[in-house]
Each structure stands twice: as structure tokens, then as C-alpha cells.
C-alpha positions as CSV (number, residue, x, y, z in Angstrom):
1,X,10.7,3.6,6.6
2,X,11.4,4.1,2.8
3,X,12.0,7.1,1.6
4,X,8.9,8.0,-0.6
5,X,9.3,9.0,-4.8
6,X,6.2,10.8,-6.4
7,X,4.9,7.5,-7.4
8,X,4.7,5.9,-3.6
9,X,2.8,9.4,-3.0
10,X,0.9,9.1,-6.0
11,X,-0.4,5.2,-5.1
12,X,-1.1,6.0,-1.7
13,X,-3.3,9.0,-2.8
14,X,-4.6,7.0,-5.1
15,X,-5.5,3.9,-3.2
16,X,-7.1,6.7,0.0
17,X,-9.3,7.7,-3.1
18,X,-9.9,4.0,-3.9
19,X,-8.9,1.2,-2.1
20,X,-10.6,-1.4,-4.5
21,X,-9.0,0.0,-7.6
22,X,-7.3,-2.6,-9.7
23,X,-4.1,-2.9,-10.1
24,X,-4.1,-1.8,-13.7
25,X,-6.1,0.8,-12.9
26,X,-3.7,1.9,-9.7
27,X,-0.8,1.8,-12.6
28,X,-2.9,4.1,-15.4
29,X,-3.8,6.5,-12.8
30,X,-0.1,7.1,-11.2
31,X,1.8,6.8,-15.0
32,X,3.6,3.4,-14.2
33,X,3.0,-0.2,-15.9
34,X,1.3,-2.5,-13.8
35,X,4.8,-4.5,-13.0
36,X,6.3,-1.6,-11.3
37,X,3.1,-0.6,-9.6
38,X,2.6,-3.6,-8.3
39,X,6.1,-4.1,-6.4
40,X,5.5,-0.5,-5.0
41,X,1.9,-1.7,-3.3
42,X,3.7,-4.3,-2.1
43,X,6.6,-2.6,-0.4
44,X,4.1,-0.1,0.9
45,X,2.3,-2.8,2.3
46,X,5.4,-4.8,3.9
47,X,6.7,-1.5,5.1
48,X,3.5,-0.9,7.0
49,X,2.7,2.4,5.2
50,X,-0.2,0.6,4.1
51,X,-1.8,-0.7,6.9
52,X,-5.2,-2.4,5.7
53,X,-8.0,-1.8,3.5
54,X,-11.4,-1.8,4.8
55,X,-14.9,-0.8,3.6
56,X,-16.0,2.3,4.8
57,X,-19.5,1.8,6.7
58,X,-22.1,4.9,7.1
59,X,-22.7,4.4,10.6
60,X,-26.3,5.7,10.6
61,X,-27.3,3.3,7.8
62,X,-26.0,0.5,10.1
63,X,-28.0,1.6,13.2
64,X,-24.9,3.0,15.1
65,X,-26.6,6.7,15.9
66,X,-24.5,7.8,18.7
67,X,-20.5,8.6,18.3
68,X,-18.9,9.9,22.1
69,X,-16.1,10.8,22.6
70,X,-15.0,9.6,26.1
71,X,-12.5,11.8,28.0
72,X,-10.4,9.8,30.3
73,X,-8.4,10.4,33.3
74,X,-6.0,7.8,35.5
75,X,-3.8,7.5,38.2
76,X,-0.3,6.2,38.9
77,X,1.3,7.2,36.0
78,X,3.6,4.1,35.0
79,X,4.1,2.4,31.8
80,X,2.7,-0.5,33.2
81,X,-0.6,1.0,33.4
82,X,-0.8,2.9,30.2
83,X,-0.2,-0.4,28.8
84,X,-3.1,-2.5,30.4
85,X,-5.7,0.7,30.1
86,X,-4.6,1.4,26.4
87,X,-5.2,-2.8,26.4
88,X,-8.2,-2.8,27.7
89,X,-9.8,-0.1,25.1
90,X,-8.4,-1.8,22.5
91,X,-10.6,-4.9,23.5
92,X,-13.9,-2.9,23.7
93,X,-15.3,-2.9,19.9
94,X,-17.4,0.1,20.5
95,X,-14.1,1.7,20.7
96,X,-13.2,2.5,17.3
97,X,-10.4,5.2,17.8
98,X,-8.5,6.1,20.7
99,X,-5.0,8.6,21.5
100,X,-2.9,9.4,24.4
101,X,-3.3,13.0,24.9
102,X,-2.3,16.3,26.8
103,X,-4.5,18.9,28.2
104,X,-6.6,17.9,31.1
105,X,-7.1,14.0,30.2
106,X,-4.7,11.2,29.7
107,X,-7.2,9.5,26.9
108,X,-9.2,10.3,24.6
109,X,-11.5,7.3,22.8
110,X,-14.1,7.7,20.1
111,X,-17.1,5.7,20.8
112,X,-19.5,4.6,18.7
113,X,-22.7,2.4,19.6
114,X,-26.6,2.1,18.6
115,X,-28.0,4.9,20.9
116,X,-28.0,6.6,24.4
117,X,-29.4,3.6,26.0
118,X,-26.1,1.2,24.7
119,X,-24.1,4.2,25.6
120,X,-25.4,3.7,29.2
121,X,-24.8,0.6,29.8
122,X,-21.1,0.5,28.1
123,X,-20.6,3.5,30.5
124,X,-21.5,1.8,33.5
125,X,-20.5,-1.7,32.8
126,X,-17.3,-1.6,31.1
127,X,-16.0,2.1,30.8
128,X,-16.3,3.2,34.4
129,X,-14.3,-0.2,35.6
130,X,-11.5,0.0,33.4
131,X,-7.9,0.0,35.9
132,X,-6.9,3.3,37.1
133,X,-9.8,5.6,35.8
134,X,-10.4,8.4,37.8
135,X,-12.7,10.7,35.6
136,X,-14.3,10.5,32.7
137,X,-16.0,13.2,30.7
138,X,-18.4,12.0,27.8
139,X,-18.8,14.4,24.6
140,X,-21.6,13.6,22.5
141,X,-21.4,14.5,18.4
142,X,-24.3,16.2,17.0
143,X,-23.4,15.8,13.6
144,X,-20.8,14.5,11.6
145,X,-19.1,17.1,9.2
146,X,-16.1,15.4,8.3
147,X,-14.7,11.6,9.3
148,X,-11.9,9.5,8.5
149,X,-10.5,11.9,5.7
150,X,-7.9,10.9,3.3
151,X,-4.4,12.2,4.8
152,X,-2.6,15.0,3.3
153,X,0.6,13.6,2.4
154,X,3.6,15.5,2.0
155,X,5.1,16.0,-1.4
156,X,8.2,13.6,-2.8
157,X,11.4,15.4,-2.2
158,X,13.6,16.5,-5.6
């Protein structure tokens, strides 16, 4: 990973604030020409600080009502098996976030789908047939207060 100046800071605040922003615009808003600013996007970008950009949809507006988050347990602990669980998540597209954990799960995947009903039948068709799951718990958001927040970076070092 590069080490980070205040500009790489600056352009990846920027760009969480506004991923269409031009690049003239990036380069007045962090103090560089657009040159510079440029080769820094692009660094970020081919060192994989910058991952993708990606509209940010309002679920609701979309008909996606219900968000779960799906606690999940399995057995036989290997590597082998984290890997084709974690594999098999990743393949559901109502799956839209998902961590290894502690505590009392293993898992722990945000769902999102149109309503109680899709829910349901993801539950029983897909979720409860993944390999090795032993329990799940399902955790149902009332509201959304806060989601996908820009990160707070860490300032450049002198």
C-alpha cells in the first residue's frame, strides 16, 4: 500500500463526497492542477484504495423495503469451508454486505430484498441450504439512521 500525503487523503475524501466530480473539479477542490491530480486517482485506483464507484440507490424508492441482517452459524471449522460458504453468499445478490465475525455467529450478512414475503422464500430456498449452516438468526431493521457512510480517514503523517 502507498503511503498516503494530505492530497491522496484529500482526493479520497473528496471523491466519498462525490464520486462523479470531474477531474478539474477533484484538482480545485484538493489545491493540485489537474495533471498531478490525475496520476494520484490513478495510483489510488491501481493500488486498490479505490475500489469502484457506483451510484448510490435509495432502496425504498426502488421497492427493496426490507434490509435483515442474517446471523449465521456453521460447523467443521476448516478453511475449506469458510471458503465455499463465504462463496456461496457472495453469489446471492440479495446479499449486499457480509463479515466473518466473533461473538456467537461465524457470519453476519446484510440482506436486502422487496418485502417479508421475498425474505421468506430466500430464507427457505437458498439461505437455510447453504453448506455447513447450523443456525441462523434473522434481525430485521426498522429504520435506517445511517448507511454506507463516507470513512473516516486517518490524517497524512508530517
Amino acid at each position: 500500500m502507498p503511503k498516503l500525503d494530505k492530497f491522496d487523503l484529500a482526493i479520497l475524501n473528496a471523491l466519498q463526497d462525490n464520486g462523479r466530480a470531474t477531474n478539474v473539479e477533484l484538482a480545485e477542490t484538493v489545491g493540485l492542477s489537474p495533471s498531478p491530480c490525475l496520476r494520484r486517482v490513478r495510483m489510488l485506483e491501481e493500488a486498490g484504495l479505490i475500489r469502484s464507484y457506483r451510484a448510490d440507490i435509495d432502496r425504498r424508492a426502488v421497492g427493496l423495503e426490507l434490509t435483515v441482517f442474517v446471523s449465521f452459524k456453521v460447523t467443521h471449522h476448516t478453511r475449506d469451508n469458510a471458503q465455499a460458504f463465504q462463496q456461496a453468499l457472495q453469489d446471492l445478490p440479495e446479499v449486499v454486505g457480509c463479515y466473518m465475525i466473533s461473538g456467537n455467529s461465524d457470519f453476519l450478512a446484510e440482506v436486502v430484498v422487496e418485502n417479508l414475503a421475498a425474505y421468506e422464500t430466500l430464507l427457505t430456498d437458498k439461505l437455510l441450504v447453504l453448506p455447513h449452516v447450523t443456525d441462523i438468526q434473522s434481525n430485521f431493521a426498522i429504520r435506517t439512521m445511517k448507511s454506507a457512510g463516507p470513512l473516516k480517514l486517518p490524517q497524512a503523517k508530517a
